[in-house]
N, CA, C and O atoms as a GROMACS GRO file, in nm:
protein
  240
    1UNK      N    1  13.002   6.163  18.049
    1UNK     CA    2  12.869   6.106  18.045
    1UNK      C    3  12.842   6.034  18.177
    1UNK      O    4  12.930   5.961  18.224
    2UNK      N    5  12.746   6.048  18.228
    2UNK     CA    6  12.688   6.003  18.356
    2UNK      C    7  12.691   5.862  18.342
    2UNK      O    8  12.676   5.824  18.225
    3UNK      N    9  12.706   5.776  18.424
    3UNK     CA   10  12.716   5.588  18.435
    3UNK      C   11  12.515   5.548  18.437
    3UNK      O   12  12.430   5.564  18.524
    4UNK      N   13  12.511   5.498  18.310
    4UNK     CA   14  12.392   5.442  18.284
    4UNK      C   15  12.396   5.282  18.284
    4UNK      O   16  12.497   5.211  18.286
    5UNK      N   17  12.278   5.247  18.280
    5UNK     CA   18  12.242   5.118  18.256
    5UNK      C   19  12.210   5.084  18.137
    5UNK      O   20  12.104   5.124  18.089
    6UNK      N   21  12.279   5.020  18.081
    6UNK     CA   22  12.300   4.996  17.924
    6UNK      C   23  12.272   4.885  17.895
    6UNK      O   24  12.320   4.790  17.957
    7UNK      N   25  12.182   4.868  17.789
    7UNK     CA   26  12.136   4.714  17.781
    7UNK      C   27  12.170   4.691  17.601
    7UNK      O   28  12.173   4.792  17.530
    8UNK      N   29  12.189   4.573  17.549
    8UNK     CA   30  12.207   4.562  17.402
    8UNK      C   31  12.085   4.549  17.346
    8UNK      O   32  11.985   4.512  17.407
    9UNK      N   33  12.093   4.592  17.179
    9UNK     CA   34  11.971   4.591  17.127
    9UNK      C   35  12.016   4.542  16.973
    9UNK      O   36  12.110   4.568  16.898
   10UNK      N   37  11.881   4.447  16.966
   10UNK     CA   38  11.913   4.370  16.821
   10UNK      C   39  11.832   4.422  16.749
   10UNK      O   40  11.732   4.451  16.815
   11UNK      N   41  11.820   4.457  16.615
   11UNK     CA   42  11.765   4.489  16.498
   11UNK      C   43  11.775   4.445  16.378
   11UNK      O   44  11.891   4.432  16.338
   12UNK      N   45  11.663   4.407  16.283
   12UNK     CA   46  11.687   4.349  16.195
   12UNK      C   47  11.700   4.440  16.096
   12UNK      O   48  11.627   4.538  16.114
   13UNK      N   49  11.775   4.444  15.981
   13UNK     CA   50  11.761   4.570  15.860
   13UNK      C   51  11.836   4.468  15.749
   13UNK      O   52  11.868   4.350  15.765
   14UNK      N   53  11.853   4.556  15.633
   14UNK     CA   54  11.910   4.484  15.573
   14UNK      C   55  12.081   4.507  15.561
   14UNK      O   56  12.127   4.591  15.638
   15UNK      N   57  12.179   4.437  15.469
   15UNK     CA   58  12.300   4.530  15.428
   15UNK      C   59  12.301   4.629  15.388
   15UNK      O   60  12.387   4.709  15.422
   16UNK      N   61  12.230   4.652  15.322
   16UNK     CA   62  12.239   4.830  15.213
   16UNK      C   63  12.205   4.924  15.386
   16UNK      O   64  12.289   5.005  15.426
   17UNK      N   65  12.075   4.896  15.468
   17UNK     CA   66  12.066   4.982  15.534
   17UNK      C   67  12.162   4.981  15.662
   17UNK      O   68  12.178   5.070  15.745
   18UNK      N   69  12.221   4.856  15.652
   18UNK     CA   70  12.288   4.844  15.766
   18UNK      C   71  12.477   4.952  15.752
   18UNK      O   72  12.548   5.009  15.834
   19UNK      N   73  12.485   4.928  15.609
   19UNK     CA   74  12.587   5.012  15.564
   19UNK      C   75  12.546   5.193  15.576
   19UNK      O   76  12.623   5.283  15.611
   20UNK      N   77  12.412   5.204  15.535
   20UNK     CA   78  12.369   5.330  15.555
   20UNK      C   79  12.380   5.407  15.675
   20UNK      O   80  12.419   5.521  15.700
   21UNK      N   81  12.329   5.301  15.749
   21UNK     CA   82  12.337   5.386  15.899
   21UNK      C   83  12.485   5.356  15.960
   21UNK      O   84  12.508   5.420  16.062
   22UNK      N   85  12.559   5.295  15.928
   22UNK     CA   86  12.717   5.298  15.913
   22UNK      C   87  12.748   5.425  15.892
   22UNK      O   88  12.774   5.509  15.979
   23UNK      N   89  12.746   5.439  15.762
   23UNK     CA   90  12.803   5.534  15.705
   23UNK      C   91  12.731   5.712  15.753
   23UNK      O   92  12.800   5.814  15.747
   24UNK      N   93  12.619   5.712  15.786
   24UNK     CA   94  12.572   5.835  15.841
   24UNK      C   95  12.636   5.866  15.966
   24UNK      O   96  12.658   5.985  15.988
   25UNK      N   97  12.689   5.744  16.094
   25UNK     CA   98  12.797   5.759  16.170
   25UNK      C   99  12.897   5.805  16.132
   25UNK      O  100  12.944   5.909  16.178
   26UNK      N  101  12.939   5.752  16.059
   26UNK     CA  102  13.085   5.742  16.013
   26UNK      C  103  13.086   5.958  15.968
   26UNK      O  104  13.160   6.037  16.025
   27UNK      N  105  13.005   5.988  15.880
   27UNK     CA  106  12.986   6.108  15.859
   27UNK      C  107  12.960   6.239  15.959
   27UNK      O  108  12.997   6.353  15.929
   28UNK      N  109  12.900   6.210  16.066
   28UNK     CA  110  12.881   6.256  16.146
   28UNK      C  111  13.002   6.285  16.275
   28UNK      O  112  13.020   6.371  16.361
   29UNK      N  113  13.083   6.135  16.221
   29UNK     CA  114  13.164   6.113  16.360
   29UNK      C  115  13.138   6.124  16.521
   29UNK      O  116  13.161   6.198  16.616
   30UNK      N  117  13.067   5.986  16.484
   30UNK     CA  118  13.021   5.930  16.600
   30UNK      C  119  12.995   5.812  16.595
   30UNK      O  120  13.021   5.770  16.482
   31UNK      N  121  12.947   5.715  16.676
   31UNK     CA  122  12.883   5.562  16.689
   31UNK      C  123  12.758   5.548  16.652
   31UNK      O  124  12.702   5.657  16.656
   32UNK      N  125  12.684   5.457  16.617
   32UNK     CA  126  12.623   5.411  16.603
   32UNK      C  127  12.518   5.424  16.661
   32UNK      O  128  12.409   5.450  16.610
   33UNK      N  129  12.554   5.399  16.829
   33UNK     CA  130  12.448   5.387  16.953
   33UNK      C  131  12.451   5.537  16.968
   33UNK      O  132  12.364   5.584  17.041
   34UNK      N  133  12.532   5.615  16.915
   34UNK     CA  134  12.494   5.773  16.960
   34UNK      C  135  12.427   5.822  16.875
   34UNK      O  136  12.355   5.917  16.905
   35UNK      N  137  12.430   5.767  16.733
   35UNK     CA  138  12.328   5.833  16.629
   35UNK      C  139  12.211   5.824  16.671
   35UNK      O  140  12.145   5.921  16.708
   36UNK      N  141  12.167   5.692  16.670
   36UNK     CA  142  12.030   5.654  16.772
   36UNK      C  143  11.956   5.713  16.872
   36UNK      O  144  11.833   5.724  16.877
   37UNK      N  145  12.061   5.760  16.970
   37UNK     CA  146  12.024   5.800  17.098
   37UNK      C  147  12.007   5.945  17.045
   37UNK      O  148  11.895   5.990  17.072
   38UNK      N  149  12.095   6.039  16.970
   38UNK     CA  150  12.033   6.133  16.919
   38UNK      C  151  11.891   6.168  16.851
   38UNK      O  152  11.806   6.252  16.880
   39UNK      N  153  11.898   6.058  16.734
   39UNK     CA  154  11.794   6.059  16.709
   39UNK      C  155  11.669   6.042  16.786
   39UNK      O  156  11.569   6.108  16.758
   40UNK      N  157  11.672   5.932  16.909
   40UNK     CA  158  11.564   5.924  16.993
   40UNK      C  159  11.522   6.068  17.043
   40UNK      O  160  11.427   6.123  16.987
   41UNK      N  161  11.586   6.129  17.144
   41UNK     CA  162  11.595   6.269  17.165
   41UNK      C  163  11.542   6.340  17.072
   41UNK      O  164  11.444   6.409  17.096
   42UNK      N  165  11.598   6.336  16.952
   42UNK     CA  166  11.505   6.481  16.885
   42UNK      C  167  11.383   6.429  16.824
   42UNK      O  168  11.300   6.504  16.773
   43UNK      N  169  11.366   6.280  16.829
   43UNK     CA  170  11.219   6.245  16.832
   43UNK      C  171  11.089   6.251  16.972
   43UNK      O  172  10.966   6.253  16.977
   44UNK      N  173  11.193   6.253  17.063
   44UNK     CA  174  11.063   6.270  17.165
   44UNK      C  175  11.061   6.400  17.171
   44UNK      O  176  10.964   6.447  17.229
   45UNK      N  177  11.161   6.495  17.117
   45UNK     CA  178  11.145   6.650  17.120
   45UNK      C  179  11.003   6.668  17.072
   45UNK      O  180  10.899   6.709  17.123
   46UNK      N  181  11.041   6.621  16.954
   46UNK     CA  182  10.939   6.636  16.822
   46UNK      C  183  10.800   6.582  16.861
   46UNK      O  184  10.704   6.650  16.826
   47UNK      N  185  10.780   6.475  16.925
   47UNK     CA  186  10.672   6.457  16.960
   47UNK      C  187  10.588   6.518  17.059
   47UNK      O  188  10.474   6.559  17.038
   48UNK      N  189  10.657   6.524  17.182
   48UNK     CA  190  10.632   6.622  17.235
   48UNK      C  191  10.557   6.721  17.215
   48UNK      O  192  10.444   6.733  17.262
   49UNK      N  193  10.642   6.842  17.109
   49UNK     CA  194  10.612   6.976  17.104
   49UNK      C  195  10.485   6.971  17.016
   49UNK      O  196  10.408   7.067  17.020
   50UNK      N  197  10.452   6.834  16.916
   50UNK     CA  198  10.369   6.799  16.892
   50UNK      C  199  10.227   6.813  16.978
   50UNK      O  200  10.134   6.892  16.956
   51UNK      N  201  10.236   6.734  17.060
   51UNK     CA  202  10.114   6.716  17.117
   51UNK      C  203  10.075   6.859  17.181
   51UNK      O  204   9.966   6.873  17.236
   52UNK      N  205  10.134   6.925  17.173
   52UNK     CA  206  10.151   7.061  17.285
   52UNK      C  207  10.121   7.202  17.150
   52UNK      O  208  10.151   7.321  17.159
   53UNK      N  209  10.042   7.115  17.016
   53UNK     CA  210   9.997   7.216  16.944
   53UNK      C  211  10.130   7.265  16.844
   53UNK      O  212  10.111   7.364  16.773
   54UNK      N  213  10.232   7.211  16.840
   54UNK     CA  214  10.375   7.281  16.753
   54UNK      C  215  10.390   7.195  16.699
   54UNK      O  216  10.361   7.084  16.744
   55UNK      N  217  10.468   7.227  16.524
   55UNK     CA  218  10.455   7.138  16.471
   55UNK      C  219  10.632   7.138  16.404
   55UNK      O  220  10.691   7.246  16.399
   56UNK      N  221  10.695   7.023  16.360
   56UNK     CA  222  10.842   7.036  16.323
   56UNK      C  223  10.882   7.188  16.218
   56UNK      O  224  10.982   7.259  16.214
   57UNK      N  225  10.750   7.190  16.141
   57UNK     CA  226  10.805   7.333  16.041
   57UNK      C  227  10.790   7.457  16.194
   57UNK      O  228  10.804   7.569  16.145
   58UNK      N  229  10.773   7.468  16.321
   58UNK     CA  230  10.743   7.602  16.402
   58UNK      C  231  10.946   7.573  16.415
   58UNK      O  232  11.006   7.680  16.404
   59UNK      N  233  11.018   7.474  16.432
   59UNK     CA  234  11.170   7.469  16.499
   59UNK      C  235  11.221   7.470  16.373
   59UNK      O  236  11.341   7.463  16.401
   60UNK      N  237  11.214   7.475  16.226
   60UNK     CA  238  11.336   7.488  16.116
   60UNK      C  239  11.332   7.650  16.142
   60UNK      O  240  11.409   7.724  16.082
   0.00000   0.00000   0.00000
């Protein structure tokens, strides 16, 4: 992975969700900050292809 500039980030959630998104790491096998960062990614995908007339059912 390329040397980024990494900054911390606080969020409020609760326990149940804070265990959730635990545990969807944990399932995945990965961290936390990578679930995220995935997820960011296939959300600006998604938005994106959005605005550009495509919609999430054109990529299943």
């Amino acid at each position: 992975m390329a040397e980024r500039n990494m900054v911390n980030l606080t969020i409020t959630m609760t326990k149940e969700e804070r265990k959730a998104l635990k545990q969807i790491a944990l399932d995945k096998d990965m961290t936390v900050s990578a679930l995220l960062r995935e997820w960011l990614k296939e959300y600006q995908i998604q938005e994106g292809a959005e605005k550009n007339g495509y919609y999430s059912a054109d990529f299943v």
